[in-house]
N, C-alpha and C positions, 0 to 999 in steps of 0.2 A: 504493500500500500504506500510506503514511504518511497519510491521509484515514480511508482502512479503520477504521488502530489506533485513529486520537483519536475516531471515530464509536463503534466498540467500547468503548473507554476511558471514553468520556461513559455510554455505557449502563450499566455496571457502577454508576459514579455513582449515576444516575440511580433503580437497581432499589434501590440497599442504602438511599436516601434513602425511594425508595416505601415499601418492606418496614416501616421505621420509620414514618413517617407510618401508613401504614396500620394498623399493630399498635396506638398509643400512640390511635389513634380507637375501634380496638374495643375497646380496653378501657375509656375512659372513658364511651361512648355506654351510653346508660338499659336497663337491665334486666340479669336474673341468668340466665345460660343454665346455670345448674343446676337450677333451678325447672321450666326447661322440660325439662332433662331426664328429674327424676322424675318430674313432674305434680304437683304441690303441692295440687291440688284431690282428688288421691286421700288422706286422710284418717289410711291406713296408715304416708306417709312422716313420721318424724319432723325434728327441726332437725339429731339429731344423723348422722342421714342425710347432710343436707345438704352438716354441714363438711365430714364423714366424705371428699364425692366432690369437695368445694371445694377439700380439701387432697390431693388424689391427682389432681387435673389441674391442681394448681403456682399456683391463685388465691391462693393465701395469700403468696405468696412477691413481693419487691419486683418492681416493674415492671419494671426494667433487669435483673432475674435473669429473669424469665419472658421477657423479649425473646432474652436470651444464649442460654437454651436452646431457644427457637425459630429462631433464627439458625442456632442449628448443627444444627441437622433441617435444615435448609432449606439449607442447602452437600450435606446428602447427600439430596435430592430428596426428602423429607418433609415434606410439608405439614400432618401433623397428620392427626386420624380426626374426619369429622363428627360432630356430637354428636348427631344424629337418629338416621342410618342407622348408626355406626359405621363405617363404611366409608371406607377411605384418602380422601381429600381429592382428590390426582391421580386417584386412580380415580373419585367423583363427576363430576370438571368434564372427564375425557378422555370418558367414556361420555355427556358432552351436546353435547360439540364437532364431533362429524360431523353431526348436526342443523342445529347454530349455522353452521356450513361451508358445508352445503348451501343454507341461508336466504340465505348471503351470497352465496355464487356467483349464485343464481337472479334475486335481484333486482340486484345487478350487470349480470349478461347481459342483464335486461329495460333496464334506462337505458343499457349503450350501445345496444340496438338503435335504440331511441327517440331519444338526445341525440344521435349522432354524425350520422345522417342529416338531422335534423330541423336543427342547428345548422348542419352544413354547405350545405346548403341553404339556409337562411334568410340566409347571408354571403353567397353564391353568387349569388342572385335578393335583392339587397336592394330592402325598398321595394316587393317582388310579392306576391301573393296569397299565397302561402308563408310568405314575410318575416311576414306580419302572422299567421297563423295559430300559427306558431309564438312570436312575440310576446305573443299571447294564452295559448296553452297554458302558456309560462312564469308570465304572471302567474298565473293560475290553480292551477297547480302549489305554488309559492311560498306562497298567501295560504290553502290549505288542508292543516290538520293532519293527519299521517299516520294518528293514529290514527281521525279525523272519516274521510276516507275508508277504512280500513278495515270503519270500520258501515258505511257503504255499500254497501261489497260484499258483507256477510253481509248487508245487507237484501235485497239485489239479487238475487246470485246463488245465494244458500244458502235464505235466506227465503220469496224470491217466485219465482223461477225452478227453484229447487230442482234446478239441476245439479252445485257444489260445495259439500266438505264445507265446516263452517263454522270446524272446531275438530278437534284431533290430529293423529297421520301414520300413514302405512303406505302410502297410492299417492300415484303424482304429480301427482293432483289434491289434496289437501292442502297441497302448497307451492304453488298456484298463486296463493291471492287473498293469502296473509302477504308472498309475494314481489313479486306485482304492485303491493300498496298501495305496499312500500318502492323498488320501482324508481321507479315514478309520480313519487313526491316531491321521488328523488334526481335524476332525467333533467332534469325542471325547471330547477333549479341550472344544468345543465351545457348545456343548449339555449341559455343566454341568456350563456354565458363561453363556450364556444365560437362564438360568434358573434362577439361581442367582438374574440374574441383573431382568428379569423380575417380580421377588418375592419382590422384594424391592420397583419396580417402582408401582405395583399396591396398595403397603401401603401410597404412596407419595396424599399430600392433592390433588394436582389437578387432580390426576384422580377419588377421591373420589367430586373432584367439578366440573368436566364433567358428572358424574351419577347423580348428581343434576342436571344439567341443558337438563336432558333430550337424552343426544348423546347415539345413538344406541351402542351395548357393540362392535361388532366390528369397528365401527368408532373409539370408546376409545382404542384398542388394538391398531389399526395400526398406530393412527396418534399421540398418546399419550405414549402409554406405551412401544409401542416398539420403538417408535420416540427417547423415555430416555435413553432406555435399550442399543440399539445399539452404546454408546460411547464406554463402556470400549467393549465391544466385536471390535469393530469398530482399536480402540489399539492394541487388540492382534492382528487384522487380519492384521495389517501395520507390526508389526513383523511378522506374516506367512507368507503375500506373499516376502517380504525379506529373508526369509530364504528358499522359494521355491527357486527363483531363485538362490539362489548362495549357498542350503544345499541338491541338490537333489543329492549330489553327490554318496551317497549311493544306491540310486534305480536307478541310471545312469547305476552304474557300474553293479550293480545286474542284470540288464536285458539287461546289453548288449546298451542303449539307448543311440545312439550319440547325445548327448547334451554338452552344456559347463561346464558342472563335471566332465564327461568323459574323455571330454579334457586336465582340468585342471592336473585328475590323471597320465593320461600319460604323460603328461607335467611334472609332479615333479618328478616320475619314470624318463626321459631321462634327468633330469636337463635342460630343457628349461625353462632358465629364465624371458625372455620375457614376453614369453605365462602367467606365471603365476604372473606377475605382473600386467598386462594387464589384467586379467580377477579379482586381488585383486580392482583395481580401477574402473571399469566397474561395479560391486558387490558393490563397495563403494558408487560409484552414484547413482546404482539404490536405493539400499536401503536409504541412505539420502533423494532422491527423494519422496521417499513413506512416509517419515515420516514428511516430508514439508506438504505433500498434506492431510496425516489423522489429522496435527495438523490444516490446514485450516478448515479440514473439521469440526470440534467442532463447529465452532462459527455457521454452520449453523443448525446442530443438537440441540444444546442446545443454545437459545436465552440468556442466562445468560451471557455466555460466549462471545457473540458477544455484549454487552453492555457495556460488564466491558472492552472490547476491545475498544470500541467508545470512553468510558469516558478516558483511558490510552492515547485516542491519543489526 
């Protein structure tokens, strides 16, 4: 429990440092999003328009007083109303997140199908036809950009073949080629660490003192060797799904997928600042969140670690 608080304790840190940073950028970064609000090219609005809406959404007022009162919306779950749609802030970035969810899940699910077999295999049979196959698909994986093979597949499959869509959503042929590019990329990574890791764990005495004592070889793979192996893989995957959600920004936009990248870009395009404050901290959380949960998760992977925890506390 005493792990928990200071894990908790750091976060709170952590957000009211973000929340600041993030605020003290958007206001100094180029452009007037009052401009964009009235349209300044319509002819009708005049300057005194302008202050008129400059001074009734608190620009006028010092930066540490517009921080204050944004701080204390934001204790009472108020993020502020975009300045496009006018519409609550939370309610923007909730109404893009089951999109964003589902993109994450999907290509998730495609790299482990691909990394965990692929790697474990490739540890399994070192030095086989396998071994090298998978070798190969790593480098390859690696050396080309997510968004290079996304064209790809709109050339391929939407373009020439013309079986999926290329761009929006409504079926689950939609999520197939934004989530395939982004599994593809991710599986990569983890074909060539989990091999790794499982090369090292099968040199480790205790699985050489499990084959003494008789345990069947796939009992020793599963409950021992892959049991070891899955920390540092387990690491990067706290960083991958963190930068799913809040790096999809690129295959968001590539396919057209309304998700909360999508958003966020049109958001920086119109200067809504809101919006993209609101999805900086939301992005903040989540990924702090993930990385609370993969550092809990050690002590039950690796009993080492859950001891030298007992004895600390």
């Amino acid at each position: 429990m005493r792990i928990i608080a200071k894990r908790f304790s750091e976060l709170i840190i952590f957000m009211f440092f973000l929340s600041f940073i993030s605020f003290l950028f958007m206001k100094l970064s180029p452009g007037d999003p009052v401009r964009y609000i009235l349209n300044v090219n319509d002819v009708a609005i005049s300057d005194e328009q302008i202050e008129e809406l400059r001074e009734e959404l608190g620009f006028n007022s010092p930066i540490y007083i517009q921080y204050w009162n944004w701080l204390k919306r934001f204790f009472q779950l108020d993020l502020g109303y975009s300045y496009m749609s006018n519409q609550p802030v939370v309610t923007e970035l909730m109404s893009k997140l089951p999109d964003t969810l589902l993109l994450t899940g999907a290509s998730l699910l495609i790299m482990t199908l691909i990394a965990m077999p692929l790697g474990s295999l490739s540890a399994i049979y070192k030095d086989k036809w396998i071994d090298h196959i998978s070798r190969i698909f790593a480098l390859f994986g690696a050396a080309v950009p997510s968004f290079w093979l996304g064209l790809l597949f709109i050339q391929l499959f939407s373009v020439e073949l013309k079986i999926l869509p290329s761009m929006g959503k409504g079926t689950i042929q939609h999520i197939i080629l934004p989530s395939l590019t982004l599994g593809l990329a991710m599986s990569a990574v983890y074909v060539r660490l989990l091999r790794s890791s499982l090369l090292e764990s099968f040199c480790q005495d205790f699985i050489r003192s499990a084959t003494a004592r008789g345990l069947s070889p796939g009992r020793i793979f599963l409950f021992h060797a892959l049991r070891h192996s899955l920390i540092p893989v387990l690491t990067v995957f706290g960083v991958s799904l963190g930068s799913l959600l809040g790096g999809t920004v690129i295959i968001e936009v590539l396919f057209a997928y309304p998700g909360m990248g999508k958003l966020v870009v049109d958001a920086i395009v119109k200067r809504d600042y809101p919006i993209i404050q609101g999805y900086i901290l939301i992005m903040g959380l989540s990924v702090s969140i993930i990385n609370i949960l993969v550092d809990l998760s050690y002590r039950y992977l690796n009993p080492e670690i859950r001891l030298m925890g007992v004895e600390r506390e």
